[in-house]
C-alpha positions in Angstrom: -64.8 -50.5 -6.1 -64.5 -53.1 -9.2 -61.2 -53.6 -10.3 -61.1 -53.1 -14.2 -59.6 -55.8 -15.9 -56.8 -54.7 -18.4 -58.1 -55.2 -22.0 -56.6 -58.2 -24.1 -57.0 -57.1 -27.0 -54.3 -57.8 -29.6 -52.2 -54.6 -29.8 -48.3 -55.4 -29.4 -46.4 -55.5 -32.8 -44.0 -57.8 -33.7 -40.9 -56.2 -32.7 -42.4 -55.3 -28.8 -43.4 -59.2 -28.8 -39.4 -60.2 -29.8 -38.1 -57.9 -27.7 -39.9 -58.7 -24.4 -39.3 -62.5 -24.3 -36.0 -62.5 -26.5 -37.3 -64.7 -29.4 -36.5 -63.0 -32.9 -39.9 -62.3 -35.5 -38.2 -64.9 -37.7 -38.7 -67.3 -35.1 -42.4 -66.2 -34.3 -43.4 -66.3 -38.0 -42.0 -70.0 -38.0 -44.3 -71.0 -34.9 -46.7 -69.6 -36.4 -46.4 -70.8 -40.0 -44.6 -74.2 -39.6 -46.2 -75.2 -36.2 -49.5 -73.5 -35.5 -48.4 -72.3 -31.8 -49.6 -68.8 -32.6 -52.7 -67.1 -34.3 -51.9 -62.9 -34.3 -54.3 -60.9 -35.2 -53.0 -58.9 -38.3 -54.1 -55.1 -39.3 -55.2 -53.8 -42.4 -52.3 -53.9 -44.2 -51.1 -57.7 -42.9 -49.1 -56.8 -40.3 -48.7 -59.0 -37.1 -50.4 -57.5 -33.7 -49.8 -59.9 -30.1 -51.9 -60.2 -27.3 -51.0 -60.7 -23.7 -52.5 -64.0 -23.9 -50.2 -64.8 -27.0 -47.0 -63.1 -24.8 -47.6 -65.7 -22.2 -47.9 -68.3 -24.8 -44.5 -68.0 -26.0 -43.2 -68.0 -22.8 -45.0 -71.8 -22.5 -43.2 -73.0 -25.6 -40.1 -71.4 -24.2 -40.4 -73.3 -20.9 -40.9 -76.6 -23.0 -38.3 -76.3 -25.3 -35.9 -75.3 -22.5 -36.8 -79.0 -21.0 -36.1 -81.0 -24.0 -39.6 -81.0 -25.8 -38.6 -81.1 -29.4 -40.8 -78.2 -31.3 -42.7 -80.3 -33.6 -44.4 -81.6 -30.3 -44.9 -78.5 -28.8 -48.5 -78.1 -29.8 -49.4 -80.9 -28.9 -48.5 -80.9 -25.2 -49.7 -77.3 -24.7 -52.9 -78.8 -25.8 -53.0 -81.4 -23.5 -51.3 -79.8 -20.3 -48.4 -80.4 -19.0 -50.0 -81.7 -15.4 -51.4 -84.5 -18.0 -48.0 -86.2 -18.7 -46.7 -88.9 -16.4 -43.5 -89.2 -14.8 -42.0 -91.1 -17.3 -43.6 -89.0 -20.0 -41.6 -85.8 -19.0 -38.2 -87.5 -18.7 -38.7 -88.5 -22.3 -39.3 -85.3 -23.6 -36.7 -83.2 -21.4 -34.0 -86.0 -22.6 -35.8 -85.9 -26.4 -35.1 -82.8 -28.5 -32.1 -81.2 -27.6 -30.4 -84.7 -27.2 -31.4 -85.9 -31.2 -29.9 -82.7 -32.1 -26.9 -83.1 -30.8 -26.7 -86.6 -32.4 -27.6 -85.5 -35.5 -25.2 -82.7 -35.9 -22.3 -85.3 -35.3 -23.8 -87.8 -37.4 -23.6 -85.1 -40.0 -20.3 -83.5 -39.2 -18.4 -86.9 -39.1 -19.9 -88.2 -42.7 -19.6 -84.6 -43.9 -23.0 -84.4 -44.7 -22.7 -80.8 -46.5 -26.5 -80.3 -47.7 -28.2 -82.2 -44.7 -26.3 -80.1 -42.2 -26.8 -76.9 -43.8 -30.4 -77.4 -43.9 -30.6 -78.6 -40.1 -28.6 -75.8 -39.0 -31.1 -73.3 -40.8 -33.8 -75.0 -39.5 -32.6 -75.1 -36.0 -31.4 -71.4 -36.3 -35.0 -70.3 -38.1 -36.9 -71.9 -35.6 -35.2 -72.0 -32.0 -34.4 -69.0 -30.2 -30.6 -68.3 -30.2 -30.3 -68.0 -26.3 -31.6 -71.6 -25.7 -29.4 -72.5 -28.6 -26.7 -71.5 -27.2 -27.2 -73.3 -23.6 -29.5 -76.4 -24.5 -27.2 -77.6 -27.9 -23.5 -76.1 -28.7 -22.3 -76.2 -25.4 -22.7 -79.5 -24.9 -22.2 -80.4 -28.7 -18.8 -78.6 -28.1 -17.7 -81.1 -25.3 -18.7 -83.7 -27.3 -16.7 -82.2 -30.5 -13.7 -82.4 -28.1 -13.8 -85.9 -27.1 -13.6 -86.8 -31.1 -10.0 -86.3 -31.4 -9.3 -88.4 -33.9 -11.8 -86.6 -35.8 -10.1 -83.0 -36.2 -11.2 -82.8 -39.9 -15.4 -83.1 -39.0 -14.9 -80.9 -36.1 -13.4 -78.4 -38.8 -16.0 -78.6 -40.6 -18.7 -77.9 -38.3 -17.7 -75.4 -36.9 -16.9 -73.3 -41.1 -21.0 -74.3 -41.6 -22.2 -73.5 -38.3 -20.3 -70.0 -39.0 -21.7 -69.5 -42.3 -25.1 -69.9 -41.4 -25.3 -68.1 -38.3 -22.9 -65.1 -40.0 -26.1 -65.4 -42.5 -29.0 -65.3 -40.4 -27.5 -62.8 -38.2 -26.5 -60.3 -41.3 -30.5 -60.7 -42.2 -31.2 -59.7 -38.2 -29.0 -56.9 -38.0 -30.5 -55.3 -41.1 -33.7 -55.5 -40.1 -33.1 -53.9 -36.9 -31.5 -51.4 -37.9 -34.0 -50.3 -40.5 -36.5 -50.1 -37.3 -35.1 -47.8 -34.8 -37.6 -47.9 -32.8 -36.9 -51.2 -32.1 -33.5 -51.1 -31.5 -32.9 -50.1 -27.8 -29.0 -50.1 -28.1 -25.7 -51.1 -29.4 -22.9 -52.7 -28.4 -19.4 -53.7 -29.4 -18.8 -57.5 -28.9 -15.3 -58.7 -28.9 -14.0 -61.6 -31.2 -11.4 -64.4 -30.3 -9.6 -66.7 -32.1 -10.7 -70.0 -32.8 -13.5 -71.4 -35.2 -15.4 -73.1 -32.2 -14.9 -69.3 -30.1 -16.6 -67.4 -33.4 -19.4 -70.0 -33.5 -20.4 -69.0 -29.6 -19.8 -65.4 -30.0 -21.7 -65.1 -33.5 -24.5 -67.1 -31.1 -24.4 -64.9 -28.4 -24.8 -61.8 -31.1 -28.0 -63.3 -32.7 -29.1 -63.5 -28.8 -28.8 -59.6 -28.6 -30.2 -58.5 -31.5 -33.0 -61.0 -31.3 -33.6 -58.8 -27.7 -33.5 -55.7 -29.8 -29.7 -54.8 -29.0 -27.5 -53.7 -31.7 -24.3 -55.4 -31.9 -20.8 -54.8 -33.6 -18.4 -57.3 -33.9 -14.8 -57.2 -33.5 -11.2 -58.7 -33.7 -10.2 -57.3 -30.2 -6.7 -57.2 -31.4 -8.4 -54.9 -34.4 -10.0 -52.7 -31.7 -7.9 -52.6 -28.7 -5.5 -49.7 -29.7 -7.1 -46.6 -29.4 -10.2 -48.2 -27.8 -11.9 -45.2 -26.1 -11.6 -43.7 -29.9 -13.0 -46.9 -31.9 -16.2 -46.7 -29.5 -16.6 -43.0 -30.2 -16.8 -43.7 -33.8 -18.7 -46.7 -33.5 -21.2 -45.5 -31.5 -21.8 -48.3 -29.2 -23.2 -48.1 -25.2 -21.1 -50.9 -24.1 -18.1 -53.7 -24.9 -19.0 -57.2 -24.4 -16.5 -59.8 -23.8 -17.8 -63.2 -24.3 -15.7 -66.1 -24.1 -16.6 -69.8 -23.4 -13.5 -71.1 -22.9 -10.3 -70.3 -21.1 -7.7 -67.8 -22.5 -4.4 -67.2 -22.1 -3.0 -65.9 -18.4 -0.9 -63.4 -19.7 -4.2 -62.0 -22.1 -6.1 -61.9 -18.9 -3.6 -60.4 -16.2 -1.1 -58.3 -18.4 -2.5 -57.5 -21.4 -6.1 -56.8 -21.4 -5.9 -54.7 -18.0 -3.6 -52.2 -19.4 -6.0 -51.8 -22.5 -8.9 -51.5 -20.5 -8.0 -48.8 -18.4 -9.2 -45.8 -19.3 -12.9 -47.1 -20.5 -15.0 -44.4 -20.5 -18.2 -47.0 -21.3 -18.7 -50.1 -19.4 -17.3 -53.5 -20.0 -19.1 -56.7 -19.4 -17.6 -59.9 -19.4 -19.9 -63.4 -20.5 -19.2 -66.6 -20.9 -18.2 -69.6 -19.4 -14.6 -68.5 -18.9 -15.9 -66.0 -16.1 -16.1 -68.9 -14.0 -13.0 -70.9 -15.5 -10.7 -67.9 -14.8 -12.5 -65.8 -11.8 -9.1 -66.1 -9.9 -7.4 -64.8 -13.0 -10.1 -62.4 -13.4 -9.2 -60.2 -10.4 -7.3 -57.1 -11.9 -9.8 -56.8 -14.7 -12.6 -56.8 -11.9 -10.9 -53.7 -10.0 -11.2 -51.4 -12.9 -14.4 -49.4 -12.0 -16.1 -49.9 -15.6 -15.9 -53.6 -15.5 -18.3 -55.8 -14.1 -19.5 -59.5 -14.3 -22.5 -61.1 -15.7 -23.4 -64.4 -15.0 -25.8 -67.3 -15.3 -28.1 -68.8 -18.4 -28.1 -66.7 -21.5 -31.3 -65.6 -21.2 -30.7 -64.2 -17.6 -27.7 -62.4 -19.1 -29.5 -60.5 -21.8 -32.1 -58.8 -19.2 -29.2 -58.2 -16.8 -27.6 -56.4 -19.9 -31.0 -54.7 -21.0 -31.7 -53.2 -17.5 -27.8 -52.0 -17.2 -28.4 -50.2 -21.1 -31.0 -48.4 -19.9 -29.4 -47.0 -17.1 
């Protein structure tokens, strides 16, 4: 018998392409647009339609991006293989990108370079999906903020524009998903801490989410704690996220938050680096049955989180 081969034509719209591998149309439009990485085919009335081929192209620039390769070279390396580049070649690139970004955001923040910094961080944000982001640039920007002590003022500001913009782009996102229901899978209430640097990462985890076709709410947890069971009634939401990347307080953790939390009637994850920070710490929260862990890189996260939703 001859095995058909599945047709490649281009079929999958724009929304199916952003939910499957996570990077939000915005971002597709701009590889397309800025950088030539992608060629949809478009129907009668202009709008964007994917192929396979072109699914398993975006998955290419997300490998190189995730290694360093700063976008505007992308194209280029696609173009000549990556087998073709020597040893010393791919150290370059994987140290390259995300490296100069980090540089250039503290170069910014500590001459506080208002118009330059806006315009990199809506670059950055237009054109790089949130998830890699997240993992490959403000974590280790944030350690770096942290060793600048004497430098509390630039740190300040970074972390008000890096808010503003991503509060932006992810008001635009959250619009456009919910004018598309079809695209929107679920919802979810994420909870918000206090601290400028703690927004920044949870307002980066969000645009993560709805870039994967997740709806997302979020919350002061001190705003949605009492009468909790209620507040997710009203809201609607599948789930409560609790993302954190750094350490909070021992009584929050073992006092506090366990007495809040028990009588969920809808799961709760907790993300973030602090998972690992406080596991010991962690223990009463993880005997309540609706609570779980999810680990790893942010990407790994999301489809954990996608397949639980479904559920």
């Amino acid at each position: 018998m001859v095995e058909i081969a599945p047709p490649t034509e281009a079929s999958l719209p724009i929304r199916e392409v952003a939910r499957r591998t996570g990077v939000h149309p915005v971002t597709l439009r701009a590889w397309e647009r800025r950088y030539g990485l992608l060629t949809p085919a478009r129907t009668s009335k202009g709008h964007r339609l994917y192929s396979e081929e072109e699914v398993r192209r975006i998955e290419e620039v997300l490998a190189c991006l995730a290694r360093g390769v700063a976008i505007g070279q992308v194209r280029e390396l696609l173009a000549r293989g990556p087998s073709s580049l020597s040893a010393k070649e791919r150290e370059a690139n994987t140290a390259g990108g995300w490296r100069e970004m980090i540089d250039e955001a503290l170069n910014l923040s500590q001459n506080f370079d208002e118009p330059k910094l806006r315009k990199q961080l809506d670059h950055w944000i237009s054109t790089l999906p949130a998830s890699l982001l997240l993992d490959h640039w403000l974590k280790p920007l944030h350690t770096e903020l942290a060793r600048l002590r004497r430098s509390e003022a630039a740190q300040g500001f970074f972390w008000q524009l890096v808010n503003e913009q991503l509060l932006l782009a992810n008001g635009i996102a959250r619009r456009n998903l919910n004018k598309d229901r079809l695209a929107c899978e679920s919802r979810v209430l994420l909870l918000d801490f206090p601290g400028e640097d703690q927004r920044a990462f949870v307002q980066l985890f969000c645009a993560t989410l709805l870039a994967a076709g997740i709806g997302v709410v979020v919350l002061d947890y001190r705003a949605v704690l009492p009468g909790l069971t209620e507040n997710m009634r009203k809201l609607d939401v599948h789930a409560l996220l609790w993302y954190s990347h750094r350490a909070q307080p021992k009584s929050l953790l073992e006092e506090e938050l366990p007495r809040s939390f028990q009588e969920l009637s809808k799961p709760l994850r907790l993300v973030g680096d602090f998972v690992e920070l406080q596991s010991a710490s962690l223990d009463n929260l993880k005997k309540i049955p609706m609570i779980s862990v999810l680990s790893g890189t942010t990407d790994f996260v999301v489809t954990q989180l996608r397949e639980q939703l479904k559920r």
